[in-house]
C-alpha positions as CSV (number, residue, x, y, z in Angstrom):
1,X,12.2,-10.4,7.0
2,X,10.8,-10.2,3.5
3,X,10.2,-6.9,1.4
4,X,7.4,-6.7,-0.9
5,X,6.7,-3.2,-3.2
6,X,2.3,-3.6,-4.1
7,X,-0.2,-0.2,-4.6
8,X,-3.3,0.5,-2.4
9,X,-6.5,2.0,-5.3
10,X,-8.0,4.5,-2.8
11,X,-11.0,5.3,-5.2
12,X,-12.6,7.4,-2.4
13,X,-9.5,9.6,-2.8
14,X,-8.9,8.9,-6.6
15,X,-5.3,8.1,-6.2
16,X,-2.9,5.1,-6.3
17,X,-0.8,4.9,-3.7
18,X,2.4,2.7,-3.9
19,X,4.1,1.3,-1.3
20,X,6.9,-1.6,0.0
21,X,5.6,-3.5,2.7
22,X,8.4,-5.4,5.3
23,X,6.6,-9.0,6.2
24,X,8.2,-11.4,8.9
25,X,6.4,-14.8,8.7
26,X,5.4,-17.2,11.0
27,X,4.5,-20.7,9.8
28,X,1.7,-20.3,7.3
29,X,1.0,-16.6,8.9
30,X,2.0,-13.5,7.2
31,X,2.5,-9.8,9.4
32,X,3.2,-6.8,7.9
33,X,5.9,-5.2,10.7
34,X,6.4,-2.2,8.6
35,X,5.3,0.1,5.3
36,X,6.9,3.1,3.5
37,X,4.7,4.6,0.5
38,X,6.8,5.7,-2.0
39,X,4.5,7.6,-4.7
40,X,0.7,8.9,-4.9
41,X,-0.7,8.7,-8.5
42,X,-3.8,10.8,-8.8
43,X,-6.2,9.6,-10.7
44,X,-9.2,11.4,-12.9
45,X,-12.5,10.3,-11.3
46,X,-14.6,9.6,-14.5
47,X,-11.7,8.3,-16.6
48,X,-9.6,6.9,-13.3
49,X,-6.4,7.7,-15.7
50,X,-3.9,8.5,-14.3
51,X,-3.2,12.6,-14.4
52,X,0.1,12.9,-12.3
53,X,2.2,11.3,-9.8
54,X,4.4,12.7,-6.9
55,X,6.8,11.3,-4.7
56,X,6.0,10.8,-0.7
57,X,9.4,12.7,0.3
58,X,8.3,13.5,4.2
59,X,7.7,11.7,7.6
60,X,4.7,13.3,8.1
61,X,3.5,12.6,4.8
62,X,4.8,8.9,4.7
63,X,3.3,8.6,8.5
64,X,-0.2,10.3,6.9
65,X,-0.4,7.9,3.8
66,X,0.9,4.5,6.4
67,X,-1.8,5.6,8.3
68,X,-4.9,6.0,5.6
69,X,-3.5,2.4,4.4
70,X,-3.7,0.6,7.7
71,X,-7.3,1.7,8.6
72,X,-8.4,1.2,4.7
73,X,-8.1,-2.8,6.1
74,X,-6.0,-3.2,2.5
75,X,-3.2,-4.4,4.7
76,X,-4.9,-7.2,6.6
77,X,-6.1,-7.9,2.5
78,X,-2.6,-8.2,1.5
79,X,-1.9,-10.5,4.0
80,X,-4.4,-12.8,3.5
81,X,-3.2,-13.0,-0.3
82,X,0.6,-13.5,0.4
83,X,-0.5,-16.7,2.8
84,X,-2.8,-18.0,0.7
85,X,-0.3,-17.2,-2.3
86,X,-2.2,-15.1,-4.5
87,X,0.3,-12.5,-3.9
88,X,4.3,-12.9,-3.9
């Protein structure tokens, strides 16, 4: 199994959300098996600088943010970059 850190750009939520991503891969296929998010930047929504960042310290936070990022389809995104090698 392979660990990757990337960041998710929720602009609905202005904020930047990194995260590491566990990948096991099977021939030419990539799956993400697992993700932690680590830190939420929030971002200013004219400027999109970034204004302040906090760490994800909880479960439920952690399961909150894992869950925003898997229905966002930037995961299945992510995948399809890693196998076609745009991503490492």
């Amino acid at each position: 199994m392979q660990t990757i850190e990337s960041h998710w750009d929720d602009a609905v939520n202005n904020r930047r959300v990194a995260f590491s991503a566990h990948l096991k891969r099977s021939g030419d296929a990539v799956e993400i098996q697992a993700i932690t998010p680590k830190q939420v930047t929030f971002l200013c929504p004219k400027s999109r600088s970034e204004l302040r960042t906090i760490g994800v310290w909880t479960e439920k936070g952690r399961e909150m943010l894992a869950h925003q990022l898997r229905t966002s389809g930037h995961l299945t995104e992510l995948e399809r970059k890693i196998e076609t090698g745009l991503a490492v």
